[in-house]
MDTraj code that builds the backbone (N, CA, C; nanometers):
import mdtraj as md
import numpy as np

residues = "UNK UNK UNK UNK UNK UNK UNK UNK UNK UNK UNK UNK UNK UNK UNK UNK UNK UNK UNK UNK UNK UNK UNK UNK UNK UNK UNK UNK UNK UNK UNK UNK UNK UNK UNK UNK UNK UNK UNK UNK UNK UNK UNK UNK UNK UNK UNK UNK UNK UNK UNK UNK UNK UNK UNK UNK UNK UNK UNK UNK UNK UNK UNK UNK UNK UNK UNK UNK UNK UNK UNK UNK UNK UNK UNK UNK UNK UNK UNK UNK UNK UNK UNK UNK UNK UNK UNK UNK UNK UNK UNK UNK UNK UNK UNK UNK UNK UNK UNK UNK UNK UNK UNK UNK UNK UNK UNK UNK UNK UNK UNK UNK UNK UNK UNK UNK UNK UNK UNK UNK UNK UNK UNK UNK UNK UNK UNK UNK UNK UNK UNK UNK UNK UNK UNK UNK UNK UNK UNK UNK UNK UNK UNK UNK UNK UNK UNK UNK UNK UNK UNK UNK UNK UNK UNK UNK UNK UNK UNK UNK UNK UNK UNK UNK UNK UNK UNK UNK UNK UNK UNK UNK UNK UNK UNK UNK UNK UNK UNK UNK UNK UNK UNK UNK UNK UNK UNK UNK UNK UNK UNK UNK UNK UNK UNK UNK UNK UNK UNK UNK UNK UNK UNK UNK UNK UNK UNK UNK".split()
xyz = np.array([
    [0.0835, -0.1208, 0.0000],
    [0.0000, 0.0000, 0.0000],
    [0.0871, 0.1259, 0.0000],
    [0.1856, 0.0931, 0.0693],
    [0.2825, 0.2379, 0.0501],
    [0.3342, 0.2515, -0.0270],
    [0.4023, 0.1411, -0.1534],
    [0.4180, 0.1453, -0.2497],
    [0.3737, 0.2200, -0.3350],
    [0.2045, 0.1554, -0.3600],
    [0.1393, 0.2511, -0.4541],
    [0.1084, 0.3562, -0.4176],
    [0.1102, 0.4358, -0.2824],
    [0.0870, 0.5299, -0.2734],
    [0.1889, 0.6109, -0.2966],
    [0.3320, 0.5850, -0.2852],
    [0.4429, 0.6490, -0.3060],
    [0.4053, 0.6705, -0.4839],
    [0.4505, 0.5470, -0.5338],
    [0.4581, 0.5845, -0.6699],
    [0.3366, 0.7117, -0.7234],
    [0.1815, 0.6964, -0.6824],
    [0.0934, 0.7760, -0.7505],
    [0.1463, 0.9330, -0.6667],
    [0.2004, 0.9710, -0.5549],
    [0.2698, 1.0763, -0.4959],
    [0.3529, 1.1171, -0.6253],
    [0.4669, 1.0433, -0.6548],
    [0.5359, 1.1059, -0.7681],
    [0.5063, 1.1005, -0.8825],
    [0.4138, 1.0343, -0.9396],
    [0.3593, 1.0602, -1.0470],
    [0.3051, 1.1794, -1.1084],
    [0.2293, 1.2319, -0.9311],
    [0.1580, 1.3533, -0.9438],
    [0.2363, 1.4322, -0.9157],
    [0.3776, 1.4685, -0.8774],
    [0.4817, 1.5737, -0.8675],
    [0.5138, 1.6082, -1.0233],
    [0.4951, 1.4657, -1.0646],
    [0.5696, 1.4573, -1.2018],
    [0.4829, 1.5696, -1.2795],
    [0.3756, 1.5475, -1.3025],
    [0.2537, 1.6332, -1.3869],
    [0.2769, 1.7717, -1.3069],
    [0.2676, 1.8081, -1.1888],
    [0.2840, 1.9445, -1.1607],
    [0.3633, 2.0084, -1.1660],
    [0.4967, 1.9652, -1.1838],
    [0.6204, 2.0350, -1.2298],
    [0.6311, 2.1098, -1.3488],
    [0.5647, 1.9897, -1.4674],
    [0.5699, 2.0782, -1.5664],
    [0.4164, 2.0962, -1.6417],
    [0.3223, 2.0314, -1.5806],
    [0.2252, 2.0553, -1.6474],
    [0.1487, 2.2180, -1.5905],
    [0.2241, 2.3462, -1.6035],
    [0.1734, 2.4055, -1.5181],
    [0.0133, 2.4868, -1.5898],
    [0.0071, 2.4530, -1.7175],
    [-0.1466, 2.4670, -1.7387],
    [-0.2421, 2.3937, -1.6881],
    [-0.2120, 2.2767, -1.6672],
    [-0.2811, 2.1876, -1.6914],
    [-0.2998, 2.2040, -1.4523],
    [-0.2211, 2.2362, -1.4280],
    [-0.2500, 2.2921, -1.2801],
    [-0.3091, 2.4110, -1.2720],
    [-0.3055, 2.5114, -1.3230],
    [-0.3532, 2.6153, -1.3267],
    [-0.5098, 2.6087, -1.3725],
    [-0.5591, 2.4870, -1.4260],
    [-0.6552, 2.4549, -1.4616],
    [-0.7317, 2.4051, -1.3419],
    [-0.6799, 2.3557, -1.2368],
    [-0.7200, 2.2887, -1.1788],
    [-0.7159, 2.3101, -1.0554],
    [-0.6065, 2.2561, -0.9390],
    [-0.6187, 2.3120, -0.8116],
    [-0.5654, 2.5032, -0.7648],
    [-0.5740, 2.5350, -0.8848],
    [-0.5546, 2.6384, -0.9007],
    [-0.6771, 2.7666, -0.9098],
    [-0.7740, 2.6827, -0.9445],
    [-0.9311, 2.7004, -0.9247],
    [-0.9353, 2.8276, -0.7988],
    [-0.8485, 2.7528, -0.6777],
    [-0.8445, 2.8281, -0.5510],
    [-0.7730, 2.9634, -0.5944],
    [-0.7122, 2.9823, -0.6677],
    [-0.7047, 3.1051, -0.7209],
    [-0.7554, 3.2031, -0.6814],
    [-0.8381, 3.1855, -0.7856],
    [-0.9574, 3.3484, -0.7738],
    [-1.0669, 3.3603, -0.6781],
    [-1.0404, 3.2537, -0.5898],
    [-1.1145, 3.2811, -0.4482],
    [-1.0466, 3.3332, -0.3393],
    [-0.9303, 3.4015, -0.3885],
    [-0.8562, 3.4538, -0.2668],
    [-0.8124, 3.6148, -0.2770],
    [-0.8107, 3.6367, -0.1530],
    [-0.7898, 3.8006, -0.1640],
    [-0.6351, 3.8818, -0.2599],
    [-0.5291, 3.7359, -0.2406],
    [-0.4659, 3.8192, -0.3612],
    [-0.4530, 3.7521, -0.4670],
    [-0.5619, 3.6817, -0.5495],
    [-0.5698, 3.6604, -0.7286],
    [-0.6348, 3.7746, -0.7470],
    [-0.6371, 3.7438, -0.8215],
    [-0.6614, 3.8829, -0.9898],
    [-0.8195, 3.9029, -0.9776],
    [-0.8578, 3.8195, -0.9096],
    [-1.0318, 3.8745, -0.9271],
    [-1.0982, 3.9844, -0.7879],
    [-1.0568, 3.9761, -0.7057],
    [-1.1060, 4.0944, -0.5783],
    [-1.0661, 4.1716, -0.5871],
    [-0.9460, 4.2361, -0.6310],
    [-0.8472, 4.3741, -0.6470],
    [-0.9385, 4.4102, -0.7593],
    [-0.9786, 4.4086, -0.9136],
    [-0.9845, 4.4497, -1.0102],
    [-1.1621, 4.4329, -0.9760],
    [-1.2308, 4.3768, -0.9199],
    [-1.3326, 4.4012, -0.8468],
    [-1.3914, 4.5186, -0.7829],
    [-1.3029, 4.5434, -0.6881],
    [-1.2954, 4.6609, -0.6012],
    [-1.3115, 4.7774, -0.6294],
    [-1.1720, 4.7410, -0.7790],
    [-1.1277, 4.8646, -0.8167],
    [-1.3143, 4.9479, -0.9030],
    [-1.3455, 4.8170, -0.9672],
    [-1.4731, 4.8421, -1.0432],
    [-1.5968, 4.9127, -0.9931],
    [-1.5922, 4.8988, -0.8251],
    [-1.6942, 4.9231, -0.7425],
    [-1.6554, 5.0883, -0.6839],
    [-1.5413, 5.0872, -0.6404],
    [-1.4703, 5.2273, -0.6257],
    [-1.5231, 5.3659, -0.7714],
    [-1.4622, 5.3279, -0.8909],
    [-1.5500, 5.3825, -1.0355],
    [-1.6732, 5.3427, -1.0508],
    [-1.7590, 5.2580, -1.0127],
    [-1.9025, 5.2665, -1.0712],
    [-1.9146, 5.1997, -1.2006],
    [-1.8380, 5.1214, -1.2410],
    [-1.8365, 5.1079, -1.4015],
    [-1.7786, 4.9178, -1.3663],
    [-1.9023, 4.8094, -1.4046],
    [-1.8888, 4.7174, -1.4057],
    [-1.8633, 4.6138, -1.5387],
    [-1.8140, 4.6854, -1.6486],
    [-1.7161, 4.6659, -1.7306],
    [-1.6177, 4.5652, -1.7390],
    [-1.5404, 4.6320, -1.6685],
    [-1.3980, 4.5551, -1.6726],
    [-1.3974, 4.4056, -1.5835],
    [-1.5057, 4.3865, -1.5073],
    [-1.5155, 4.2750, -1.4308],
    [-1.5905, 4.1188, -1.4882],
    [-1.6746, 4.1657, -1.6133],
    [-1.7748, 4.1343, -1.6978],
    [-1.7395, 4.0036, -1.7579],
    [-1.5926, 4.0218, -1.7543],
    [-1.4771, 3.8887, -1.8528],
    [-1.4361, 3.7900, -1.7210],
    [-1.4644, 3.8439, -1.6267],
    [-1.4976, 3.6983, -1.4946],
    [-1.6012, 3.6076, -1.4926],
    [-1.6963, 3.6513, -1.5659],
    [-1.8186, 3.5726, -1.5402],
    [-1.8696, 3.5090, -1.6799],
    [-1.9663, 3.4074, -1.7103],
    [-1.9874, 3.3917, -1.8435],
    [-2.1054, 3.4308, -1.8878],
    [-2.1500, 3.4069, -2.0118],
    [-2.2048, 3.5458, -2.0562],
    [-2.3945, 3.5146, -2.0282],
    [-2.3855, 3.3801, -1.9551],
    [-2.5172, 3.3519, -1.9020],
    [-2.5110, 3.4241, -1.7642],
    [-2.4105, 3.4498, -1.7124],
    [-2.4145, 3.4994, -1.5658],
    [-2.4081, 3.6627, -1.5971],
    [-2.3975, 3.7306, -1.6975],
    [-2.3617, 3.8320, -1.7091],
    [-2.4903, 3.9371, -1.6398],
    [-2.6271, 3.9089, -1.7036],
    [-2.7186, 3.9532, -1.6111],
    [-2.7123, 4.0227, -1.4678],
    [-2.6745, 3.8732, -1.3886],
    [-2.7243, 3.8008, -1.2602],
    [-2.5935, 3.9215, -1.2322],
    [-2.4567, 3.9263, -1.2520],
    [-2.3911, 3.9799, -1.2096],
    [-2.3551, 4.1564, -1.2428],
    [-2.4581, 4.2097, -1.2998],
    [-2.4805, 4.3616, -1.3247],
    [-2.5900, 4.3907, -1.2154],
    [-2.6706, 4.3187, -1.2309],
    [-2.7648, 4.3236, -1.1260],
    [-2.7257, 4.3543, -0.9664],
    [-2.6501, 4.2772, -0.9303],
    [-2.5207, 4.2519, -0.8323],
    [-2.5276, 4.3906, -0.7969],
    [-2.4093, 4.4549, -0.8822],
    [-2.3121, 4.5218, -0.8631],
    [-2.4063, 4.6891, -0.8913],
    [-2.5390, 4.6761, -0.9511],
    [-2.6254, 4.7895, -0.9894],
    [-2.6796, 4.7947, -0.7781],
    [-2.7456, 4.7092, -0.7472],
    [-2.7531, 4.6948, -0.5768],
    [-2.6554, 4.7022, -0.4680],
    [-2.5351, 4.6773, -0.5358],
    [-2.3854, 4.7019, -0.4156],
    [-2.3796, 4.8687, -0.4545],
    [-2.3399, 4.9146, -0.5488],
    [-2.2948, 5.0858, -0.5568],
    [-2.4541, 5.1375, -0.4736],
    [-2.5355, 5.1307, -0.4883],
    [-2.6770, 5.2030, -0.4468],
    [-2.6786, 5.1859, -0.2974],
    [-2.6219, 5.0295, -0.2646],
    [-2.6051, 5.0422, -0.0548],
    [-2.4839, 5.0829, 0.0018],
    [-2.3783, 5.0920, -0.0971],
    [-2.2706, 5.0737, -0.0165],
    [-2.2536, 5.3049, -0.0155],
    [-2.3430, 5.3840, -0.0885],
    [-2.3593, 5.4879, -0.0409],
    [-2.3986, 5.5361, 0.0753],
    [-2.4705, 5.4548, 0.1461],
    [-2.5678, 5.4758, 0.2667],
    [-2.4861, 5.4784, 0.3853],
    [-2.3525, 5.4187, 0.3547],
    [-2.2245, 5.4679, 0.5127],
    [-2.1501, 5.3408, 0.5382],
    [-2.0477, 5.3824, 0.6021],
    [-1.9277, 5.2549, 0.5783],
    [-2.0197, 5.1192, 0.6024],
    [-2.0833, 5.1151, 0.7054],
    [-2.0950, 4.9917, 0.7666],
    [-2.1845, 4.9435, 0.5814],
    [-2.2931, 4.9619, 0.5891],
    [-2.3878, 4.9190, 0.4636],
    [-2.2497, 4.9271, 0.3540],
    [-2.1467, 4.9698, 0.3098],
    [-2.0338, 4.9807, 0.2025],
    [-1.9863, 4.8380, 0.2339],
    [-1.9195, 4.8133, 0.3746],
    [-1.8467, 4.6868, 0.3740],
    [-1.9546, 4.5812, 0.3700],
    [-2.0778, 4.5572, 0.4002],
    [-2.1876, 4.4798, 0.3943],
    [-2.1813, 4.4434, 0.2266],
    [-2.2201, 4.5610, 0.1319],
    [-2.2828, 4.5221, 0.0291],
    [-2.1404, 4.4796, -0.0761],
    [-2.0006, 4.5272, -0.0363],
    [-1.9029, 4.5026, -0.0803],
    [-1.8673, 4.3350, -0.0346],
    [-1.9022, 4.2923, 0.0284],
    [-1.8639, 4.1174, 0.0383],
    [-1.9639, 4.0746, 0.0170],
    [-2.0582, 4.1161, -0.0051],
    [-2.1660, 4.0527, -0.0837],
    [-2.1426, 4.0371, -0.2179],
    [-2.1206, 4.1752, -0.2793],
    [-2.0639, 4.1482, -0.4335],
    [-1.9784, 4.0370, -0.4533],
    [-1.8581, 4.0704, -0.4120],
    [-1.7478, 3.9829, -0.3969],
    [-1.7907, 3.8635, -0.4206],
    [-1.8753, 3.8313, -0.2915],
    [-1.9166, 3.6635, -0.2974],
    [-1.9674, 3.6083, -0.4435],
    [-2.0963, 3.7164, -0.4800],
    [-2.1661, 3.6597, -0.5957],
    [-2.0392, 3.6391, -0.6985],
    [-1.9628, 3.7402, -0.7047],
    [-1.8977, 3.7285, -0.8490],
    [-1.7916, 3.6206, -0.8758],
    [-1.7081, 3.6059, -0.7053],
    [-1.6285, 3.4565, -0.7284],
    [-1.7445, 3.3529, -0.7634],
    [-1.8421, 3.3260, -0.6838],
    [-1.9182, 3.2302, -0.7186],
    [-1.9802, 3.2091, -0.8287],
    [-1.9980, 3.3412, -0.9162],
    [-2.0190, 3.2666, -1.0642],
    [-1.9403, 3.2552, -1.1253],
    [-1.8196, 3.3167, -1.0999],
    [-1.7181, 3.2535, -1.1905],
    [-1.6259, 3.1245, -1.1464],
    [-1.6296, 3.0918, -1.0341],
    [-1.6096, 2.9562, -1.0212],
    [-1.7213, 2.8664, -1.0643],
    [-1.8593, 2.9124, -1.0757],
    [-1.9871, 2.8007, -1.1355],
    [-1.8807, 2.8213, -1.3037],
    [-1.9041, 2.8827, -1.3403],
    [-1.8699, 2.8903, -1.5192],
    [-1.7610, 2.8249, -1.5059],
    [-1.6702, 2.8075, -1.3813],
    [-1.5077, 2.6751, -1.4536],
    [-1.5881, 2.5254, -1.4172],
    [-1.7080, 2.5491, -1.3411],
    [-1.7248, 2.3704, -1.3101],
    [-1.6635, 2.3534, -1.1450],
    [-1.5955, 2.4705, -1.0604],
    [-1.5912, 2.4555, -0.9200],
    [-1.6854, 2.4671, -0.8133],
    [-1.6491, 2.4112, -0.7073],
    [-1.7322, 2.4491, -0.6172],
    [-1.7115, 2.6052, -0.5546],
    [-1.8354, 2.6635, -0.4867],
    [-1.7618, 2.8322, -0.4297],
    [-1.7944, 2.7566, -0.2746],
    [-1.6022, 2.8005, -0.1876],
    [-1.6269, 2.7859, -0.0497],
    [-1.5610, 2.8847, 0.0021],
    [-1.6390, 3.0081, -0.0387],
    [-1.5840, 3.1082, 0.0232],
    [-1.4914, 3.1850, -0.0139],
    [-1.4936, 3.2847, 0.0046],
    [-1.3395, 3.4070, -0.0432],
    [-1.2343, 3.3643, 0.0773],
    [-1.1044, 3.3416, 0.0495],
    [-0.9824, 3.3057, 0.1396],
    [-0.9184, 3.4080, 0.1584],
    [-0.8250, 3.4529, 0.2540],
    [-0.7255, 3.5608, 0.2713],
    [-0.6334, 3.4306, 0.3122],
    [-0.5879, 3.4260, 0.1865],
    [-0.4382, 3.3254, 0.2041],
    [-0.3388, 3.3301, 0.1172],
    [-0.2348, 3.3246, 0.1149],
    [-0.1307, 3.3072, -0.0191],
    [-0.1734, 3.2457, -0.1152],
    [-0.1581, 3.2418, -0.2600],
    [-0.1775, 3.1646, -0.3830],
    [-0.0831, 3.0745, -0.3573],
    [-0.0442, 2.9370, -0.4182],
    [0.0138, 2.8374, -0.4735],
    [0.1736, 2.9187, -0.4767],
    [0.2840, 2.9174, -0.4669],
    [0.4215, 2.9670, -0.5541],
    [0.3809, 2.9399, -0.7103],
    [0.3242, 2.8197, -0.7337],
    [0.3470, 2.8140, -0.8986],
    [0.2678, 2.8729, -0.9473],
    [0.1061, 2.8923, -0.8816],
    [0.0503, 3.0216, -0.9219],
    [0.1223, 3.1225, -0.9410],
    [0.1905, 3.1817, -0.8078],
    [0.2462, 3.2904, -0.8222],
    [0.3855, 3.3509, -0.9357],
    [0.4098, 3.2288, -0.9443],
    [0.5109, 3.2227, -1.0430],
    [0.4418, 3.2976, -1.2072],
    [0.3824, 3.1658, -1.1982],
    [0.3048, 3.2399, -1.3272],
    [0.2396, 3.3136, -1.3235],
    [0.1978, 3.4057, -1.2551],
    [0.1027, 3.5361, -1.2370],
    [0.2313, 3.6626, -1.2370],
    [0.3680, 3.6128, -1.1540],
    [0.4463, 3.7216, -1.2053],
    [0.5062, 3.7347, -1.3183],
    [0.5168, 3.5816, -1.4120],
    [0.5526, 3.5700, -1.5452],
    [0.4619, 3.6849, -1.6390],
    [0.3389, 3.6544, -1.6429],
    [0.2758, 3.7807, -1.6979],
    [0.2810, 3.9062, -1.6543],
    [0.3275, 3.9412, -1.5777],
    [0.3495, 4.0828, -1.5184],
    [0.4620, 4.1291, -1.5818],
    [0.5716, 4.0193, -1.5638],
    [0.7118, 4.0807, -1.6305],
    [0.6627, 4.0885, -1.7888],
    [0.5827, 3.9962, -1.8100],
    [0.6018, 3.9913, -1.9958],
    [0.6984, 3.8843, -2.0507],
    [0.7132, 3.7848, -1.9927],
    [0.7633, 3.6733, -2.0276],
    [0.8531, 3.5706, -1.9678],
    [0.7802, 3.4561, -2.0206],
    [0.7971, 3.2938, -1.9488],
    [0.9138, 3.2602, -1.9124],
    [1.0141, 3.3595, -1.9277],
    [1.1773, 3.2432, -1.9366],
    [1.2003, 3.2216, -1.7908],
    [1.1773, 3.3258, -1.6903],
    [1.2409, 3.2995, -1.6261],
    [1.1814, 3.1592, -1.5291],
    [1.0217, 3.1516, -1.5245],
    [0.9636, 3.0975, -1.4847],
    [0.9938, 2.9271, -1.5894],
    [1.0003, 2.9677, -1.6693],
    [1.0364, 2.8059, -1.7558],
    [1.1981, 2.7771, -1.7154],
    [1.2713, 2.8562, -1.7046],
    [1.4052, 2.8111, -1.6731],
    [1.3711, 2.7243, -1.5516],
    [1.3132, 2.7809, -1.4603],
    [1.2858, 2.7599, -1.2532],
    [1.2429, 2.5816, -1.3008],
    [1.1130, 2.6085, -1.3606],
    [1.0429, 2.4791, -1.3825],
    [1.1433, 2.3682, -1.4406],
    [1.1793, 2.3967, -1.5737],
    [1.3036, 2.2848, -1.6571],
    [1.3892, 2.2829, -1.5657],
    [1.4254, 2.3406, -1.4517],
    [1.5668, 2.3202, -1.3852],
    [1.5201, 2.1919, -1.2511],
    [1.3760, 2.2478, -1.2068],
    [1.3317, 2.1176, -1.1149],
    [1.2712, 1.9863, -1.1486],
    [1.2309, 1.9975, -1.2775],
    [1.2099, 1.8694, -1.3681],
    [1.3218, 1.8285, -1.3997],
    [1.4246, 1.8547, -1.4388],
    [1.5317, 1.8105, -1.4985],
    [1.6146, 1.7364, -1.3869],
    [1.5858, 1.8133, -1.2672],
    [1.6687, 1.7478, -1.1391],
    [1.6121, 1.6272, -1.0796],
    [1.4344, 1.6069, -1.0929],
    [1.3475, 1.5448, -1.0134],
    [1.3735, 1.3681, -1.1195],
    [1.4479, 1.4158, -1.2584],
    [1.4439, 1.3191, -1.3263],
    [1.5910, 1.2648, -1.3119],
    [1.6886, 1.3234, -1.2987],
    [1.8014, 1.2697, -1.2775],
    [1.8489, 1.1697, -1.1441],
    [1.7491, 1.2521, -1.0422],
    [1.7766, 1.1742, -0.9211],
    [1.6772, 1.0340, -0.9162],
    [1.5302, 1.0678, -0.9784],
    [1.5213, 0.8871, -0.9988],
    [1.5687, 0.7831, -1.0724],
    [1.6320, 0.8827, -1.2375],
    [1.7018, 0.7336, -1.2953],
    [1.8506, 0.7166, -1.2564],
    [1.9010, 0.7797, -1.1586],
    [2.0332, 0.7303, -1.0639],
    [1.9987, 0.6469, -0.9885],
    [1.9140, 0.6473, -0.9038],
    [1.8289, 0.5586, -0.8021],
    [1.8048, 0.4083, -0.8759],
    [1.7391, 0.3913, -1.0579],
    [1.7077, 0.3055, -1.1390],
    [1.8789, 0.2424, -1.1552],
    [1.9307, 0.3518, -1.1724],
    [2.1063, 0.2644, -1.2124],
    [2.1593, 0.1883, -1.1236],
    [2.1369, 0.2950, -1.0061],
    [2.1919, 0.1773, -0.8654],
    [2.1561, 0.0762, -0.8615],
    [2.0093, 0.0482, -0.8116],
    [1.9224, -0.0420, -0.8000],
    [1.9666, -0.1854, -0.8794],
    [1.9801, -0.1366, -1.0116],
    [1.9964, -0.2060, -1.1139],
    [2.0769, -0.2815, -1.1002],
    [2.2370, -0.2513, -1.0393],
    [2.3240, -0.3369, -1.0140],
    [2.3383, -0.4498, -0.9437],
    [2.2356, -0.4671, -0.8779],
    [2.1978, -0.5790, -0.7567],
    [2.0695, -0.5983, -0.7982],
    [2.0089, -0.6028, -0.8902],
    [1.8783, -0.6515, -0.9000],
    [1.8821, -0.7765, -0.8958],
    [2.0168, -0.8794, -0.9479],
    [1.9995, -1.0154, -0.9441],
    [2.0343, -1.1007, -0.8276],
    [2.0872, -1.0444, -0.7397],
    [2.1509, -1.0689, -0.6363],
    [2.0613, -1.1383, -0.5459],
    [1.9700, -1.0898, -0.5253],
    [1.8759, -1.1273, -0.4313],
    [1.6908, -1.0728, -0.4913],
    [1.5792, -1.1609, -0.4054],
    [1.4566, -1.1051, -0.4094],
    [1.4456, -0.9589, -0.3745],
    [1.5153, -0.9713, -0.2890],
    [1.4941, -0.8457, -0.2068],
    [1.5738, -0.7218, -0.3450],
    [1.6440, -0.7390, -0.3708],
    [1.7130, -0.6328, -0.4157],
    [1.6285, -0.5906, -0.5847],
    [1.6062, -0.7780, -0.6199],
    [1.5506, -0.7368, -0.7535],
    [1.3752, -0.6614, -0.6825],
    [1.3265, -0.6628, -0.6306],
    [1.2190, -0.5598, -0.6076],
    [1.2111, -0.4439, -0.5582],
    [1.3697, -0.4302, -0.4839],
    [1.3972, -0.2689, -0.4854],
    [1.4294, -0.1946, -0.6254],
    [1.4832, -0.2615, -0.7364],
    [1.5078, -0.2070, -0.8281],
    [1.3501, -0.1967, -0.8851],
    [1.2901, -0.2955, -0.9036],
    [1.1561, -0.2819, -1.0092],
    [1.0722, -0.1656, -0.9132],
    [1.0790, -0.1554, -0.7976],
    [0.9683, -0.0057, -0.7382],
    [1.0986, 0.1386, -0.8157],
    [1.2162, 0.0956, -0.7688],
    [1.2937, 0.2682, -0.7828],
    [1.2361, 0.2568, -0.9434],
    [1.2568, 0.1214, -1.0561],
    [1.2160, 0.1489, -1.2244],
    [1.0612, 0.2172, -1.2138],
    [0.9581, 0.1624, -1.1626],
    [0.7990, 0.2102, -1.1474],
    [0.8148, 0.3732, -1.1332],
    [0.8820, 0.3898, -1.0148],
    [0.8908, 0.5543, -0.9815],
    [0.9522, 0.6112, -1.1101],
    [1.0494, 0.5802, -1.1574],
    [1.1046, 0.6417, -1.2500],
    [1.0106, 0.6371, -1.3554],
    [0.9574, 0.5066, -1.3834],
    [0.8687, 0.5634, -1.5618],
    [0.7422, 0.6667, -1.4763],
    [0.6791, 0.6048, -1.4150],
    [0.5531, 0.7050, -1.3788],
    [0.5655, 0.8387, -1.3699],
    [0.7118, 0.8585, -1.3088],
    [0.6967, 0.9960, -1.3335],
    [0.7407, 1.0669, -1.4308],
    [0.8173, 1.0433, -1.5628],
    [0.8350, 1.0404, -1.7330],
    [0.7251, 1.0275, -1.7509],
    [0.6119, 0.9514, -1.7620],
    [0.5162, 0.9506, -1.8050],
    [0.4192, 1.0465, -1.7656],
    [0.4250, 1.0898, -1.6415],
    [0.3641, 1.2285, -1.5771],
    [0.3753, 1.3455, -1.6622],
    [0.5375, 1.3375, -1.6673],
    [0.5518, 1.4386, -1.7289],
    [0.5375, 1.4470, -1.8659],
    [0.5353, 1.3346, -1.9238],
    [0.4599, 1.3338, -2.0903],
    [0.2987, 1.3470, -2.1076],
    [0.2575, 1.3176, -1.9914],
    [0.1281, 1.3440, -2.0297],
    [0.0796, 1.4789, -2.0113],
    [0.1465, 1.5682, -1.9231],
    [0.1407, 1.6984, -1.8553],
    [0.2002, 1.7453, -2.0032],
    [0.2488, 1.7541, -2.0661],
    [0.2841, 1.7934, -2.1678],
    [0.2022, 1.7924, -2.2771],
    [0.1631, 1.6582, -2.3550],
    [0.0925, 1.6562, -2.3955],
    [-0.0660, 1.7269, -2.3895],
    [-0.1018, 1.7049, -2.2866],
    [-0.2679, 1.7844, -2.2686],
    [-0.2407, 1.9321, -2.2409],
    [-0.1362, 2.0053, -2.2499],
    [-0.1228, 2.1567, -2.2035],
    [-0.2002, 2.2258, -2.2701],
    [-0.2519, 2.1672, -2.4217],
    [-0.2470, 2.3097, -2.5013],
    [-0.4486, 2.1873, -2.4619],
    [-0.4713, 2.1503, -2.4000],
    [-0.5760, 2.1182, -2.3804],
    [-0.7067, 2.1269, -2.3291],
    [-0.8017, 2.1603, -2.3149],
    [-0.9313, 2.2586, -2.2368],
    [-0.9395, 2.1773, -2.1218],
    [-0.9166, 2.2388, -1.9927],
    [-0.9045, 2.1493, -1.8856],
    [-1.0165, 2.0172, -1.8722],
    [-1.1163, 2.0871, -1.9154],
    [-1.2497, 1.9681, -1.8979],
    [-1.2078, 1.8669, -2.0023],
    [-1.0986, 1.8617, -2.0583],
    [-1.0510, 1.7371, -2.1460],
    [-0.8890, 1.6741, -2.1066],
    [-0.8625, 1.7668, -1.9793],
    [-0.6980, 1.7265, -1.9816],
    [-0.7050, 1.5875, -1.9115],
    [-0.8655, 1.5047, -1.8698],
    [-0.8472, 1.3671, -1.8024],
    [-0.7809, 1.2768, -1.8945],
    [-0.7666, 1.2810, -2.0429],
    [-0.7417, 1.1752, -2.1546],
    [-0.5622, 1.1654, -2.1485],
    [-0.4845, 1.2659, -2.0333],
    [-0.3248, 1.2264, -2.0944],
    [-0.2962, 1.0657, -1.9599],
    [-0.3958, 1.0095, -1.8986],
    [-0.3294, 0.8808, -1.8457],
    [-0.2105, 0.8078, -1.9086],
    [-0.1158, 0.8181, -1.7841],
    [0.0050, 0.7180, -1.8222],
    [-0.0308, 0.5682, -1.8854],
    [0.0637, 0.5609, -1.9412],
    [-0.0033, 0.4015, -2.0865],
    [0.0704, 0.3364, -1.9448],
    [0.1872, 0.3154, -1.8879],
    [0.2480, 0.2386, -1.8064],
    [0.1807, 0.1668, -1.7237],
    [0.1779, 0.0254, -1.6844],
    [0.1432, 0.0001, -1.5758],
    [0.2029, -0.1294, -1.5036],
    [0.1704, -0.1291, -1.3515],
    [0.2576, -0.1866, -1.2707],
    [0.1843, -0.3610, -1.2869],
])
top = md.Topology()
chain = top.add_chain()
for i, resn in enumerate(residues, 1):
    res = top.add_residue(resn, chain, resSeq=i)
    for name in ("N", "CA", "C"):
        top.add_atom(name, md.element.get_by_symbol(name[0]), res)
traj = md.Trajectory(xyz[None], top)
């Protein structure tokens, strides 16, 4: 049991290292439910001007209604004095993560005041600077390492695989770890340029 749980552990390191669309698709969701992603700041800012515009490309275009509506009832209470402002201001808030987490297919549990992911953050400062290198260097440099140290582990192993039971099944788990997570990372590759609600089809062909 620890076996397979080890191996499916690195399998799934394997895919998040470099599949970082294909994460960003996904537990990354938690994203824009938190006070510093990209959706409450540029929110705020919308409610501060009066002009619910720029917020419009959060939501989809069935929610678009539901969420003018919103934000036509938050500016009209949140005049009436701070307390009714911070009232009708996390109210907005709420509705608008929550339809735009309904339009990815998430659940809404709430707005978080917590750090993003690093690899979120990574890639959220990649677009800020205006380009991927430095963030693809970071990534290729910990994939590249995460792969060297299991097929050293496969070489060792290897040398005593005949020696004994014992040794030939330490080598065949360190070989398992090693393809699963090549294969992680081929499949994380493969499905990138993929619509998350389809990235379930890159399963590793490998099996134990």
């Amino acid at each position: 049991m620890n076996r397979v749980r080890t191996i499916g552990t690195v399998a799934a390191s394997g895919i998040l290292a470099v599949g970082i669309s294909v994460l960003l698709a996904g537990s990354a969701f938690a994203h824009c439910d938190t006070t510093s992603g990209p959706i409450i700041p540029e929110a705020k800012a919308a409610l501060e001007k009066g002009d619910v515009t720029p917020i419009l490309k959060w939501v989809k275009q069935d929610n678009e209604a539901e969420i003018k509506v919103a934000f036509t009832k938050t500016v009209a209470v949140r005049a009436k004095g701070p307390v009714a402002k911070e009232l009708a201001d996390q109210y907005f808030l709420e509705t608008l993560v929550r339809l735009h987490r309904a339009g990815e297919g998430a659940p809404y549990t709430g707005i978080k005041d917590e750090p993003v992911e690093p690899i979120v953050a990574m890639a959220d400062k990649a677009l800020a600077d205006g380009t991927p290198d430095e963030m693809s260097k970071k990534i290729s440099g910990h994939m590249a390492a995460a792969i060297k140290e299991k097929f050293m582990k496969v070489v060792e192993a290897k040398k005593n695989k005949d020696k004994s039971v014992e040794a030939g099944r330490g080598f065949v788990e360190a070989y398992v770890i090693y393809m699963h997570h090549v294969e992680g990372i081929h499949a994380a590759i493969m499905s990138a340029g993929a619509h998350h609600a389809e990235a379930g089809g890159g399963t590793p062909a490998h099996k134990d």
